[in-house]
VEXDREN-2710 file (C-alpha; in Angstrom, 1 decimal):
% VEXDREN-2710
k/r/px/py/pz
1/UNK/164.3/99.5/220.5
2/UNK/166.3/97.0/222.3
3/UNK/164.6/98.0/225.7
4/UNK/161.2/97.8/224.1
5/UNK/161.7/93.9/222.9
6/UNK/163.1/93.1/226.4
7/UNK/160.1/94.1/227.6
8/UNK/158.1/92.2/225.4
9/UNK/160.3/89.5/225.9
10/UNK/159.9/89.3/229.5
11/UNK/155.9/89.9/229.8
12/UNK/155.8/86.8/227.1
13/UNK/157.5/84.6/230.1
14/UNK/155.0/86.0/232.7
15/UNK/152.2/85.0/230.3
16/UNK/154.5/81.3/229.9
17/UNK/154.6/81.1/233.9
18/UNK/151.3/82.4/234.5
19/UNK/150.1/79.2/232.6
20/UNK/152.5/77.0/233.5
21/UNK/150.7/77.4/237.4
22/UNK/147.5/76.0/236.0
23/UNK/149.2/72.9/235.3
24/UNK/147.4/72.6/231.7
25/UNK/147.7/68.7/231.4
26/UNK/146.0/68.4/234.5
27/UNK/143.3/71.4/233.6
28/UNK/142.9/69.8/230.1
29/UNK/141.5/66.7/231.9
30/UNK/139.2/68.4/233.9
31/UNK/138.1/70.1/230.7
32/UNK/137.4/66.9/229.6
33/UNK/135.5/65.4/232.6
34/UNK/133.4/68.6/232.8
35/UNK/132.4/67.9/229.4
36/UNK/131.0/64.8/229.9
37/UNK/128.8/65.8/232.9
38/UNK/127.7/69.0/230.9
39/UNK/126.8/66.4/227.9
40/UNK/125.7/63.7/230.4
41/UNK/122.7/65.8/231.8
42/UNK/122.1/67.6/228.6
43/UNK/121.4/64.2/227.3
44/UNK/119.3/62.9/230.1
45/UNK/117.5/65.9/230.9
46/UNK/116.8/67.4/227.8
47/UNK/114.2/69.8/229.1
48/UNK/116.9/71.7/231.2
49/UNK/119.0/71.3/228.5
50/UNK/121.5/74.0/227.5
51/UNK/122.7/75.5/224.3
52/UNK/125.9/74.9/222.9
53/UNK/127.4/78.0/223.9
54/UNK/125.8/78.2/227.3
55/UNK/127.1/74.5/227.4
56/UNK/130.7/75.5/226.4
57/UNK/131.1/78.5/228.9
58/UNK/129.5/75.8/231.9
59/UNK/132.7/73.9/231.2
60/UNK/135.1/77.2/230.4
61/UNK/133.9/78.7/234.0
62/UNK/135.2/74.9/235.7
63/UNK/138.1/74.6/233.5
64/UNK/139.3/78.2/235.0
65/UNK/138.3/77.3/238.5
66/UNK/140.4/74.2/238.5
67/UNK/143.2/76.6/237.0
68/UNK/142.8/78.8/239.5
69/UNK/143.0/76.4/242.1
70/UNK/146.1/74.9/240.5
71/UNK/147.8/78.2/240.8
72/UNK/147.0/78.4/244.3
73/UNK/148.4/75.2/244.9
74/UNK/151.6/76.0/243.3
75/UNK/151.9/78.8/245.6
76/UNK/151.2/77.4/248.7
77/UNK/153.5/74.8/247.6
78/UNK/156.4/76.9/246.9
79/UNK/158.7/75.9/249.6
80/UNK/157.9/72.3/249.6
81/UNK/158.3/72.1/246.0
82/UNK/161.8/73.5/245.9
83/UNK/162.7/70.5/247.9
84/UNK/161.5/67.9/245.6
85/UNK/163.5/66.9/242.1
86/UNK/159.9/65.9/240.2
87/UNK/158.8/69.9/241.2
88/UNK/161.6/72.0/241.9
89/UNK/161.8/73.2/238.5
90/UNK/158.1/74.9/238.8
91/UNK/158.1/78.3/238.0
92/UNK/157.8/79.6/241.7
93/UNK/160.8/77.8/243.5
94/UNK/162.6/78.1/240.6
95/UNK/162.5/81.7/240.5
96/UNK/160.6/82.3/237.3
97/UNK/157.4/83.8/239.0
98/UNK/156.7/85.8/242.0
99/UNK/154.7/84.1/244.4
100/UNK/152.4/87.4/245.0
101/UNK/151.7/87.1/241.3
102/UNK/151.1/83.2/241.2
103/UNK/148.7/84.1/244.2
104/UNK/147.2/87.0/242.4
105/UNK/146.4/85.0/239.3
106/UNK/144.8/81.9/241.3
107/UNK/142.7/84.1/243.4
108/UNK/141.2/86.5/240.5
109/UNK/140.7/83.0/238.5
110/UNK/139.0/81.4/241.2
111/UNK/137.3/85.4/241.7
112/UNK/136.1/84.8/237.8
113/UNK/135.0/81.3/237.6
114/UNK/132.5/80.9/241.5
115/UNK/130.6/83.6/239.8
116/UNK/130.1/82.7/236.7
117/UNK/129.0/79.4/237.9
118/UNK/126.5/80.8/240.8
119/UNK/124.8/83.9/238.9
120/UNK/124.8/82.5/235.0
121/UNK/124.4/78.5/235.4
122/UNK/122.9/77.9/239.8
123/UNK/123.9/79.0/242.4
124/UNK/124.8/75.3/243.6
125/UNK/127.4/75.2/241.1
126/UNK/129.1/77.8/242.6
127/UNK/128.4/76.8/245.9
128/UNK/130.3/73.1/244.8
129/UNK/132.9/74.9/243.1
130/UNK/133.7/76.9/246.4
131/UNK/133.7/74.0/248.4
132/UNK/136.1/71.8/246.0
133/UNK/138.1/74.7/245.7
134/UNK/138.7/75.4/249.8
135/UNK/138.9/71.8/250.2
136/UNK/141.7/71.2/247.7
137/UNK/143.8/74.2/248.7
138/UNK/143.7/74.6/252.5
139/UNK/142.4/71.2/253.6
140/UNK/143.5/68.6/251.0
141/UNK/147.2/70.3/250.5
142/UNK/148.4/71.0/254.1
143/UNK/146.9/67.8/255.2
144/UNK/149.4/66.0/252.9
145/UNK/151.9/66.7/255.5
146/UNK/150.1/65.2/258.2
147/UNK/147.8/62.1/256.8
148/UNK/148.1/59.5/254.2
149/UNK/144.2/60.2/254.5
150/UNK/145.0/63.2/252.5
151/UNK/144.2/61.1/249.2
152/UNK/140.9/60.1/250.2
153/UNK/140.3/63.9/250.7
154/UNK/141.8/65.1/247.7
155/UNK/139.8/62.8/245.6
156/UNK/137.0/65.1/246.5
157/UNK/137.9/68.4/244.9
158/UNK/140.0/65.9/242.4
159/UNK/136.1/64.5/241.0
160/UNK/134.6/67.4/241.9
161/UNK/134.2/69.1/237.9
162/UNK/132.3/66.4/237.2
163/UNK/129.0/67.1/239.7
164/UNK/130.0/70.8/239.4
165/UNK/129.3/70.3/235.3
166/UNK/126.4/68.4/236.2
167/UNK/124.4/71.0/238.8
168/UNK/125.3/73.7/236.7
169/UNK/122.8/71.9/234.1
170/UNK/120.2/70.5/236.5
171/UNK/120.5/72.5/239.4
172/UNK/120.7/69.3/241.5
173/UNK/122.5/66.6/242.8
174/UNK/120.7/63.8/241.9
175/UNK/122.1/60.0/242.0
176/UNK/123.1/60.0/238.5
177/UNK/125.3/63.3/239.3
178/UNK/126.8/61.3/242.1
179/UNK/127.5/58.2/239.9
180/UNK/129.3/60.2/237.4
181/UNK/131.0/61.8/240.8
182/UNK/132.0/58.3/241.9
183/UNK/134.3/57.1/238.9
184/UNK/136.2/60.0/238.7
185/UNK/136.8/60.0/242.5
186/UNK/137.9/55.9/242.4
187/UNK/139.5/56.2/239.5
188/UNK/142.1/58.3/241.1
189/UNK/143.0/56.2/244.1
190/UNK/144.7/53.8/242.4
191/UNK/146.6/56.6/239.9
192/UNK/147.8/58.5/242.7
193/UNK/148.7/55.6/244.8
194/UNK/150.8/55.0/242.3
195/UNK/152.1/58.3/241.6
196/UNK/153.1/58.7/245.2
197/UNK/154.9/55.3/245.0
198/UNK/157.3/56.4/242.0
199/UNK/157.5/59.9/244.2
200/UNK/158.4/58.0/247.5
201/UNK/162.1/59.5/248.0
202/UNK/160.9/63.0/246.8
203/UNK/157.7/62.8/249.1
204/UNK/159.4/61.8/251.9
205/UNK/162.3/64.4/251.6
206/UNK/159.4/67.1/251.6
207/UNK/157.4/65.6/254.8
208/UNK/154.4/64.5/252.6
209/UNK/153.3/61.6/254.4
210/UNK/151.8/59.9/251.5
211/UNK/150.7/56.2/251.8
212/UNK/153.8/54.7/250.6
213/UNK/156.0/56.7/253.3
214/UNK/153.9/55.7/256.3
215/UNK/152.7/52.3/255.4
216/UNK/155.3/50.9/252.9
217/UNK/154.9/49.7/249.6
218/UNK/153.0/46.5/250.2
219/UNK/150.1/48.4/252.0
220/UNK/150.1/50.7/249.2
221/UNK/150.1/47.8/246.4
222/UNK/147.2/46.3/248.1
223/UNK/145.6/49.0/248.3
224/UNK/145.6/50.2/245.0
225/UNK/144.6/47.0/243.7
226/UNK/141.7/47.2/245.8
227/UNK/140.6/50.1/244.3
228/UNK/141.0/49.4/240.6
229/UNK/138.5/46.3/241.5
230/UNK/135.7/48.6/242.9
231/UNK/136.1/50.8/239.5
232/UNK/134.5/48.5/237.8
233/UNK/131.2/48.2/239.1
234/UNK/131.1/51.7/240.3
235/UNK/131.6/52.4/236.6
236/UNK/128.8/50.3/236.0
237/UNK/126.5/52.3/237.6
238/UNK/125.5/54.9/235.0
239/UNK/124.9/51.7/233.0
240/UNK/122.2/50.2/235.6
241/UNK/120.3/53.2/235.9
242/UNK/119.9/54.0/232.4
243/UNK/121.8/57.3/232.1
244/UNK/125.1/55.5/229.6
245/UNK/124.6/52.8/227.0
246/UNK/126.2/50.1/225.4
247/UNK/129.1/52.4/223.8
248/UNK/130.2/53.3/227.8
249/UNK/129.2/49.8/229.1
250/UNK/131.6/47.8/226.8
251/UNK/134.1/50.7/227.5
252/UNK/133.6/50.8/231.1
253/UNK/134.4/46.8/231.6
254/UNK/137.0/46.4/229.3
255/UNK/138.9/49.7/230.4
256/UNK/138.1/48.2/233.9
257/UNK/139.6/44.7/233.8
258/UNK/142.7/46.2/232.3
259/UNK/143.2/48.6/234.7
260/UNK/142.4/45.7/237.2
261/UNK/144.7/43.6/235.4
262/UNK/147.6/46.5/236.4
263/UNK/146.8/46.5/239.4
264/UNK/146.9/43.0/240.4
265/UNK/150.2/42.6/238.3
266/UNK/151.6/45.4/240.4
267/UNK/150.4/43.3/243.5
268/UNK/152.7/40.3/242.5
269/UNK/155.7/41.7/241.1
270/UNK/155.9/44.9/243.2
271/UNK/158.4/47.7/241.5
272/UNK/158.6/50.7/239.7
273/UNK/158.0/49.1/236.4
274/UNK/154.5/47.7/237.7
275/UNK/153.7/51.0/239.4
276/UNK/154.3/52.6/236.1
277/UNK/152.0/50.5/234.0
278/UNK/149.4/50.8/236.3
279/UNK/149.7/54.6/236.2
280/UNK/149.7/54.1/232.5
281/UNK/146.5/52.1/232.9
282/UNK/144.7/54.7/234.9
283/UNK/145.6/57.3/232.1
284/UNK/144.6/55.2/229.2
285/UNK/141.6/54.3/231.3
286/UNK/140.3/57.9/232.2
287/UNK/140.4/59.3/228.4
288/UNK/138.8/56.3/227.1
289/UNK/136.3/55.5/229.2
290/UNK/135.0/59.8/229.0
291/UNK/135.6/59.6/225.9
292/UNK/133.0/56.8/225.2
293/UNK/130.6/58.3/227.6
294/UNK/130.7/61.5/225.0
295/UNK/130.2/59.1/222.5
296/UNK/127.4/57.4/223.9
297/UNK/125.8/60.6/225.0
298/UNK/126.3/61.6/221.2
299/UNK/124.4/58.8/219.3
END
């Protein structure tokens, strides 16, 4: 009896670490971006339209590639996330998972999802999910340790569900696919600018040369308020050629300015405090800036 709950016991924290790889906050994001390019170009292109269940698995097969590719991440990471505080903790270094498992898992996600996307939605789809996916785990994450250029790179696979969502409606990648595409990818800039500014010491002790480690924190303040000014008319965009309304316009600008406003009072006063709100900013800015794009997608 005892030797029968043990086991149970112990395949319940396999299950536990085995979901803790797909980093869930970060997946339940996705989820969330996905949606609104499903939505988006059901909305706009009502004659490709797709039901609501064929709708819901388009954004179920991206939600478990970006799982997938989060697991993968966490195991090519291993050893360089043993050496941080923020990460040593992660099932892998810390001893909860095997890393041939963790690999196992990302790779018969990633196996699951680049199909679904290819044979049931286009094979475009697919052919974007496999691209974000290689780009995000062997270009994006090695490159960390050799370019603060990495961001830019990462921002690809990072934006990547949105225009995946979108093709696997339309087929296509049409301007309005790419505008969605481009607030996503600006919008992380300044977050993980940020991010790697709070991170600096932990970065650094695990050779990531992030922007903050190569360039100091000036460069990286400037920076990142650069790029929460060109959010706001890139967010715009959808607005000028017709695809959001008036619900996503007023959104869009007012989420904008603040975010802006973060920015530019993490310019002045420098800190962790400002780098804090302005990663706050980007958070508050993401969900409600999709979520009135749903909205006005909905009405």
């Amino acid at each position: 009896m005892n030797t029968a709950v043990a086991a149970t016991d112990a395949s319940t924290n396999v299950i536990r670490e085995l979901v803790a790889v797909t980093k869930p906050r970060i997946t339940s994001t996705v989820v969330l971006t996905a949606a609104s390019g499903v939505w988006l170009a059901n909305r706009t292109f009502p004659e490709q339209a797709l039901s609501w269940p064929m709708s819901l698995l388009a954004v179920l097969a991206v939600g478990v590639l970006v799982s997938g590719a989060s697991a993968l991440n966490c195991w090519y990471e291993r050893h360089t996330d043993a050496l941080m505080r923020r990460t040593r903790n992660r099932p892998i270094p810390s001893g909860r998972l095997a890393p041939g498992l963790a690999l196992a898992w990302g790779l018969g996600l990633c196996a699951l999802a680049i199909p679904v996307l290819s044979l049931v939605f286009h094979p475009l789809a697919g052919l974007l999910g496999f691209v974000a996916l290689v780009s995000y785990v062997w270009i994006y994450t090695p490159m960390k340790r050799l370019s603060p250029d990495s961001l830019l790179v990462g921002a690809f696979p990072g934006a990547a569900p949105t225009i995946i969502a979108w093709t696997a409606v339309t087929g296509r990648m049409d301007l309005a696919g790419l505008a969605l595409f481009a607030v996503l990818f600006v919008w992380q800039l300044p977050h993980f600018l940020a991010i790697a500014y709070l991170c600096k010491d932990d970065y650094e002790r695990a050779g990531f040369q992030v922007h903050p480690v190569v360039h100091g924190e000036r460069s990286t303040r400037r920076w990142a308020f650069f790029w929460t000014l060109v959010q706001i008319p890139v967010s715009l965009l959808l607005v000028v050629m017709g695809i959001a309304g008036w619900i996503y316009a007023g959104a869009a600008l007012v989420c904008g300015l603040l975010y802006a406003r973060a920015g530019w009072r993490w310019l002045g006063a420098g800190g962790t405090e400002g780098a804090r709100r302005l990663m706050l900013a980007s958070v508050l800015y993401l969900g409600l800036v999709f979520s009135a794009l749903l909205l006005d997608a909905a009405l």
